[in-house]
C-alpha positions as CSV (number, residue, x, y, z in Angstrom):
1,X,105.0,-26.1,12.9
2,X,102.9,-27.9,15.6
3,X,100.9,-25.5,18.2
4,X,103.9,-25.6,20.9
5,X,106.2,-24.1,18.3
6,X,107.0,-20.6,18.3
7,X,106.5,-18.9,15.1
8,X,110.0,-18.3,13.6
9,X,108.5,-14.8,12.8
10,X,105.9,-13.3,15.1
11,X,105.7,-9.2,13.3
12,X,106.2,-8.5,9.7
13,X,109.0,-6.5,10.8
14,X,111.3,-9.4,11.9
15,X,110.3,-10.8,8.4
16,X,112.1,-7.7,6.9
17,X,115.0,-8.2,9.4
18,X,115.5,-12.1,7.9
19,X,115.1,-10.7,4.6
20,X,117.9,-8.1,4.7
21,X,120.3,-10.9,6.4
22,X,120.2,-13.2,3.8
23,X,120.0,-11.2,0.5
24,X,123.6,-10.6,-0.6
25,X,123.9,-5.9,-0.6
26,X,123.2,-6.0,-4.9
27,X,119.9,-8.0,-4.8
28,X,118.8,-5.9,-1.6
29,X,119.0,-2.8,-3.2
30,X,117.2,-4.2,-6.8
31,X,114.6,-4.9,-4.4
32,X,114.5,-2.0,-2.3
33,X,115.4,0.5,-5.0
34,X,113.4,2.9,-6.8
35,X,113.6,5.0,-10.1
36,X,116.2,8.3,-10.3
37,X,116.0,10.1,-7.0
38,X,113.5,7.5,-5.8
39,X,110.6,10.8,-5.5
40,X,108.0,8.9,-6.3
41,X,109.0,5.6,-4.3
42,X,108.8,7.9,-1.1
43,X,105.1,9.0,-2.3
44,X,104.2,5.8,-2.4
45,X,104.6,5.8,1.3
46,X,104.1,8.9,2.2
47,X,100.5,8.9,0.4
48,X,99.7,6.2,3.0
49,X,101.1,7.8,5.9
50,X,99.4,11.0,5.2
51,X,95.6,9.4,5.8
52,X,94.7,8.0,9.5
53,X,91.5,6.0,9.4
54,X,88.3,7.4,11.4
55,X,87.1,4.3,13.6
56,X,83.2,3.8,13.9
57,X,82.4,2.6,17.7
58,X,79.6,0.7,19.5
59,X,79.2,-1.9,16.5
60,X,79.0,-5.2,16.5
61,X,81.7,-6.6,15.0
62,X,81.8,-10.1,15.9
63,X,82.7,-12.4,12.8
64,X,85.1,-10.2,11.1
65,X,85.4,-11.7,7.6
66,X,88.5,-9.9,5.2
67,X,87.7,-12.0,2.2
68,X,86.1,-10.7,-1.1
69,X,86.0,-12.1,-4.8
70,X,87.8,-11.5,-8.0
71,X,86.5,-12.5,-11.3
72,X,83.1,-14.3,-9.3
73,X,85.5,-16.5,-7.1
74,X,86.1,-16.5,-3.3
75,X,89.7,-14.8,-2.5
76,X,90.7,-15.0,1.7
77,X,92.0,-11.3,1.4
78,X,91.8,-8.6,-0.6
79,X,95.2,-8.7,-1.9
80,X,97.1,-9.8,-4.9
81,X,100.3,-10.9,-4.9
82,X,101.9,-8.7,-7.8
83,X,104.0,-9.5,-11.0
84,X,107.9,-9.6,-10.3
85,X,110.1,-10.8,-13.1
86,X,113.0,-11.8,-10.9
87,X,111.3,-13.9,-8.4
88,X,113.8,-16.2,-8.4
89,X,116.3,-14.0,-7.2
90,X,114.9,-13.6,-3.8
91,X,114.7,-17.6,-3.7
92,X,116.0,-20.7,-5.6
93,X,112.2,-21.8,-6.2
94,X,111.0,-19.0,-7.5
95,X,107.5,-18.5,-8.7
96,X,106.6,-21.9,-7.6
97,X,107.4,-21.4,-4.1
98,X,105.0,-18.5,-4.6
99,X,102.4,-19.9,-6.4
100,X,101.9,-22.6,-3.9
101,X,102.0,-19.9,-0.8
102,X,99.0,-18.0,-2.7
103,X,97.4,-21.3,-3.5
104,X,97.8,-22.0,0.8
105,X,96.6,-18.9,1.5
106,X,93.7,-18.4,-0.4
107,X,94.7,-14.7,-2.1
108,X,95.5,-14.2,-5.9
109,X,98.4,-14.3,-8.1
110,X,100.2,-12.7,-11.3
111,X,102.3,-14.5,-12.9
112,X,105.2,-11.6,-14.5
113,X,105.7,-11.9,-18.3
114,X,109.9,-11.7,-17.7
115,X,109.5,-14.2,-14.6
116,X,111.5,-17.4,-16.3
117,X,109.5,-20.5,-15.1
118,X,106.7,-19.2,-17.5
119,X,102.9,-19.1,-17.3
120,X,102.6,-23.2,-17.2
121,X,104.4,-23.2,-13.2
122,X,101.7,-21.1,-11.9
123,X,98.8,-22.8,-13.6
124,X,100.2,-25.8,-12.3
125,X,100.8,-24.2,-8.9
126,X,97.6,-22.7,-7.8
127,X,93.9,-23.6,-8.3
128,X,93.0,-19.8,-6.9
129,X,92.6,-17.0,-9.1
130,X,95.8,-16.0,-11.3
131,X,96.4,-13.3,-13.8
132,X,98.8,-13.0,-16.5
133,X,101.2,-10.3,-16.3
134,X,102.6,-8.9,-20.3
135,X,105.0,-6.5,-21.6
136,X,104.0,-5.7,-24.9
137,X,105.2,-4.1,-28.1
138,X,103.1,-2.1,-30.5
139,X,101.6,-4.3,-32.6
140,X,103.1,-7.0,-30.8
141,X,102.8,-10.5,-33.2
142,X,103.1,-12.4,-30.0
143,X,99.5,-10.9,-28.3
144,X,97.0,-13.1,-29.5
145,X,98.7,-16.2,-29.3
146,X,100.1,-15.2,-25.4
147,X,96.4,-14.8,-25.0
148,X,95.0,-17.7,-26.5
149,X,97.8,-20.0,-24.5
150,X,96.9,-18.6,-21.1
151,X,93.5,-18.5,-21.6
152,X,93.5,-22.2,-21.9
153,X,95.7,-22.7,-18.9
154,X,92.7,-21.5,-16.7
155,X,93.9,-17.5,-16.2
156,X,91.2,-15.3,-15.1
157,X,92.5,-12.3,-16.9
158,X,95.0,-11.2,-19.1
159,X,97.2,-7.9,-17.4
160,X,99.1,-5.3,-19.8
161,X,101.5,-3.5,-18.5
162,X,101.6,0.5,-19.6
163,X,103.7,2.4,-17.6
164,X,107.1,1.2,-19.5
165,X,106.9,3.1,-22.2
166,X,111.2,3.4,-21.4
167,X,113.2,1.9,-18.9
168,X,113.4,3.5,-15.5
169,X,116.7,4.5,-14.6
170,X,117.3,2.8,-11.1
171,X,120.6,4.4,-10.0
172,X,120.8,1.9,-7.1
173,X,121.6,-0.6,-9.4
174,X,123.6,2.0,-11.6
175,X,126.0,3.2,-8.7
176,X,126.8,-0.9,-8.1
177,X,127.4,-1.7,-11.6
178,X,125.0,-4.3,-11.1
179,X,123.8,-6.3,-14.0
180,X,120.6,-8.4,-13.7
181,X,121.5,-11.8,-14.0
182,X,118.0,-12.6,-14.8
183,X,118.1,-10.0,-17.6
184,X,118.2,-12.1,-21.1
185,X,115.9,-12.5,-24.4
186,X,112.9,-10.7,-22.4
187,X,114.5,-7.5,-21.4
188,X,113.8,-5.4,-24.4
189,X,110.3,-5.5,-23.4
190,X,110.8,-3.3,-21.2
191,X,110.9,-0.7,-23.7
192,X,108.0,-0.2,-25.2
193,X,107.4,3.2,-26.6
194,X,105.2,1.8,-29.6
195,X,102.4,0.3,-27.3
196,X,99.1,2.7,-28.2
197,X,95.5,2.5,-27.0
198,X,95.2,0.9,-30.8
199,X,96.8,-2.4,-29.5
200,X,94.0,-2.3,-26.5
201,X,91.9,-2.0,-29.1
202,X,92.7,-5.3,-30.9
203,X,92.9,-7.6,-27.8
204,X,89.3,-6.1,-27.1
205,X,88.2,-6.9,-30.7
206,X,90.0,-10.4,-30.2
207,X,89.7,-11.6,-27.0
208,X,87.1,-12.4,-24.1
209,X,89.5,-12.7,-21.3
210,X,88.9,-9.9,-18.9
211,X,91.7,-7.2,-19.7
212,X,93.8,-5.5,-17.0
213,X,95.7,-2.2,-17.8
214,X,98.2,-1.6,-15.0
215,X,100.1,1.6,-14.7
216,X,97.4,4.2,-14.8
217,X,98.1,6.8,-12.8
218,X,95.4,9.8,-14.0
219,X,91.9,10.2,-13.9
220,X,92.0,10.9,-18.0
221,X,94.0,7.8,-18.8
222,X,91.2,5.6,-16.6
223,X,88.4,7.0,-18.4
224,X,90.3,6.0,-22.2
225,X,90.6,2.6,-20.0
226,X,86.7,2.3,-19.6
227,X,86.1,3.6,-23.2
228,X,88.1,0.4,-24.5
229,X,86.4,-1.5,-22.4
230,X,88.8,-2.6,-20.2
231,X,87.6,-4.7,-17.3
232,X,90.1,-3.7,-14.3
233,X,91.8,-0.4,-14.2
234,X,94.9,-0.9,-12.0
235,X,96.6,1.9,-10.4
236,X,100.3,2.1,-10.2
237,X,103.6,4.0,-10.5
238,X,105.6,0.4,-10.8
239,X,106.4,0.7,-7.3
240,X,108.1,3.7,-8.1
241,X,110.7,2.6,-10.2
242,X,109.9,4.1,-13.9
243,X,108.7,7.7,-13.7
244,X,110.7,10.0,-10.9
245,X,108.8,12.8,-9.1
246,X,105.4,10.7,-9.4
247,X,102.3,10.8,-7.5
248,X,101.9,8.2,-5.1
249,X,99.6,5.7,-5.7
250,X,97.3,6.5,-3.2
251,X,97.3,10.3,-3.8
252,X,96.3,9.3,-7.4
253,X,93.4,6.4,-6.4
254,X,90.3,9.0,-5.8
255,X,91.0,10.6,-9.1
256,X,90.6,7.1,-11.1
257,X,88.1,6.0,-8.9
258,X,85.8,8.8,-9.8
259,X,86.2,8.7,-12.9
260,X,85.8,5.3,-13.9
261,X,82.3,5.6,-11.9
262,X,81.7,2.1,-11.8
263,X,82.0,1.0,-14.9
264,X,84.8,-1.5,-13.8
265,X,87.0,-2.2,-11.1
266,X,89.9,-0.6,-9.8
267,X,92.9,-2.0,-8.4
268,X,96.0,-0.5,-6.5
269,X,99.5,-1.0,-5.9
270,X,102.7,1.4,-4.3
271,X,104.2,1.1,-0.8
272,X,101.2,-1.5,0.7
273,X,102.9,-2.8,3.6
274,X,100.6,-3.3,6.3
275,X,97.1,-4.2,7.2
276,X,96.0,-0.7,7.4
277,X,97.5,-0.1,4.5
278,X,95.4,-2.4,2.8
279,X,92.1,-0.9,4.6
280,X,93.1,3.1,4.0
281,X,93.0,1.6,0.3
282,X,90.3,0.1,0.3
283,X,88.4,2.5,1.7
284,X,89.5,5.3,-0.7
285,X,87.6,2.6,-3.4
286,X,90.2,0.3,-4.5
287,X,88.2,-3.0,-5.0
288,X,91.8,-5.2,-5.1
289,X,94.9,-4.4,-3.5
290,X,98.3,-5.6,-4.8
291,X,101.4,-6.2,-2.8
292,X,105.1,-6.7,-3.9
293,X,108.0,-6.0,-2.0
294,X,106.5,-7.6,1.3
295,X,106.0,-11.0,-0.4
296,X,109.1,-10.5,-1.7
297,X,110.8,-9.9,2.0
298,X,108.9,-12.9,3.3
299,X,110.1,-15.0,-0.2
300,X,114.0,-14.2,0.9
301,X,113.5,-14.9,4.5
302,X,111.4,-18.2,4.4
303,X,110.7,-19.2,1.1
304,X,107.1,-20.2,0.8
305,X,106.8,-20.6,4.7
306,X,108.0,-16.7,4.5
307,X,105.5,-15.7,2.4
308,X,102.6,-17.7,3.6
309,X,103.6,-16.3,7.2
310,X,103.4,-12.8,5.6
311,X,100.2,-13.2,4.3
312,X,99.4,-14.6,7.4
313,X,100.5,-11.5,9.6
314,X,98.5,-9.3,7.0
315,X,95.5,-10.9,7.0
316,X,95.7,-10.5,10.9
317,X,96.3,-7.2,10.5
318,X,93.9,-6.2,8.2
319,X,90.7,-8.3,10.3
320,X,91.8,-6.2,13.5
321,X,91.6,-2.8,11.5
322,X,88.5,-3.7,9.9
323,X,87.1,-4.5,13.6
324,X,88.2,-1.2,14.8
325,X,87.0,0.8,12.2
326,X,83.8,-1.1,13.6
327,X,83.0,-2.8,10.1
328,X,82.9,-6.1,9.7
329,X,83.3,-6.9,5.8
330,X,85.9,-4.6,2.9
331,X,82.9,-4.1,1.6
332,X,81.6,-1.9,4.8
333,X,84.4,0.6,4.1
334,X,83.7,4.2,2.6
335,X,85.6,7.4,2.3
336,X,84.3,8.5,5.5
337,X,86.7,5.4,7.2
338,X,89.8,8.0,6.4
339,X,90.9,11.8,6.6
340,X,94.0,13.3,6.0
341,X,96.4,13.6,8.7
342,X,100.7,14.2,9.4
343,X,103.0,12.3,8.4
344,X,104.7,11.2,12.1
345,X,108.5,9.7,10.8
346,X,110.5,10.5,8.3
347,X,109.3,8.4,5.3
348,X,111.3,6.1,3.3
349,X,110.7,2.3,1.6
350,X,111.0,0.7,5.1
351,X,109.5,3.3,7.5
352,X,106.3,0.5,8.0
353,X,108.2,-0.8,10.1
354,X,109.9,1.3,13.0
355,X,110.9,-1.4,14.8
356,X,113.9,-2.2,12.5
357,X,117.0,-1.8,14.0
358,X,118.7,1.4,12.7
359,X,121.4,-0.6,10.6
360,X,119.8,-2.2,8.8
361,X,120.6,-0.1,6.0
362,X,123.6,1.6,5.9
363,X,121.3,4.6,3.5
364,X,118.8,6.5,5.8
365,X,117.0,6.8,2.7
366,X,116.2,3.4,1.5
């Protein structure tokens, strides 16, 4: 695009729009779509919209900078772009396409363990920081040697999934008779009712790649995390799609972060889709923030133009909250940056962005 060129997209919102126009009604809903009665999905966003930020005033806040670091390296935002194992479904060049928009855009990526293109396209893809994304058995034979393989490809961490321990039942998907065409050898892995603090246990014993458990969603689980010396505990609910009548993510962050004290990071994902999002997260303590379904939006709308334009609008987004809050760095936020407040719209997986049209959903809900 050369600097007389309008932007194709201007607001994430129009990003959504494109998104909803070219995914065909089953792939829409996989994406949209939460677990059961989709409780916890609406917590996700509903723990967001429930905090309004408490700007500081009279600062100087010239030279806003919304980068941080993960792992000791530089990182343009404090985002991740989070596993998905069907990212080829949203686009024909899958985890490519989005390994070389993270790579662009300076933020980090996972590469999912189901994603078919394998841990070898993102290596390949990005020279930024990437994590490896697992779904693991009980004493799964295939650990040590997954862990030996992408530690030599140059990942910065090694992530275990633990909040599969059965398949969420995603009646969106259900009520279409929709079968995952993505869904092959992998899928059992979704079912893992044999993984036990035992197998973090033996990669910690094994292995010196910094571990990531990702699915914690109480303060007791986060400190078993430190006490197996895990090295990132990551907050989610799986973007609401495994357990119904959750927590939202954010409504469970202050819990974790308290209790792991310090003694390693913590990381959060669940209904992040805009700039303030990112900041109300950051300041409840989150040092990492990770995003899926709005990569996933830009992915089906663009490609990796969509989702480097996403990023783009974020980071935007996030430098002009951080200026307003009268801070200048993520690492000037605080507790004190955000209060409870009302929820002002009915809350739902899209309600970020009001300026949808109405139809674009035929389900209120969604």
């Amino acid at each position: 695009m050369t600097d007389d060129q309008e932007p194709e997209f201007a607001t994430l919102h129009e990003v959504v729009a494109a998104a909803r126009g070219r995914l065909e009604p089953p792939i829409w809903d996989y994406l949209t779509g939460g677990g059961g009665t989709e409780t916890t999905l609406a917590r996700n966003r509903l723990a967001l919209d429930r905090l309004a930020l408490r700007p500081r005033v009279l600062r100087n806040v010239r030279g806003v900078d919304a980068g941080t670091s993960v792992f000791g390296r530089p990182i343009a935002l404090p985002v991740a772009l989070a596993p998905v194992g069907s990212v080829d479904s949203f686009d024909s060049g899958g985890l490519a396409t989005v390994a070389a928009a993270a790579d662009r855009c300076g933020v980090p990526i996972f590469c999912g363990g189901l994603a078919p293109e394998g841990a070898e396209t993102v290596a390949a893809g990005t020279s930024g920081p990437k994590i490896y994304q697992a779904y693991l058995r009980g004493d799964d034979p295939r650990l040590d040697e997954l862990v030996e393989r992408v530690a030599a490809l140059g990942y910065d961490a090694f992530c275990i999934t633990v909040d599969a321990a059965h398949p969420g039942r995603r009646e969106r998907d259900i009520a279409r008779r929709f079968v995952k065409p993505w869904v092959g050898a992998g899928a059992h892995l979704l079912d893992q009712p044999t993984l036990s603090w035992s197998d973090v246990e033996h990669y910690r014993a094994r292995h010196q790649l910094p571990l990531i458990l990702k699915g914690i969603a109480t303060a007791e689980d986060a400190v078993l995390a430190v006490e197996h010396g895990v090295d990132v505990v990551y907050v989610s609910n799986h973007g609401g799609r495994q357990l119904d009548h959750g927590r939202g993510a954010l409504d469970v962050l202050p819990e974790v972060v308290a209790a792991v004290s310090g003694r390693s990071q913590v990381w959060v994902d669940g209904g992040v889709n805009r700039g303030t999002d990112v900041v109300k997260a950051l300041a409840l303590g989150a040092d990492l923030v990770g995003i899926g379904r709005i990569y996933l939006y830009g992915l089906a709308a663009a490609g990796q133009v969509g989702v480097e334009t996403v990023l783009q609008l974020l980071a935007a987004e996030v430098r002009e909250a951080l200026a307003l809050c009268g801070v200048t760095s993520p690492r000037d936020l605080g507790p004190a940056f955000v209060t409870t407040a009302e929820a002002v719209r009915p809350v739902h997986v899209l309600s970020a962005f009001p300026l949808l049209a109405p139809a674009l959903d035929s389900d209120p809900t969604v």
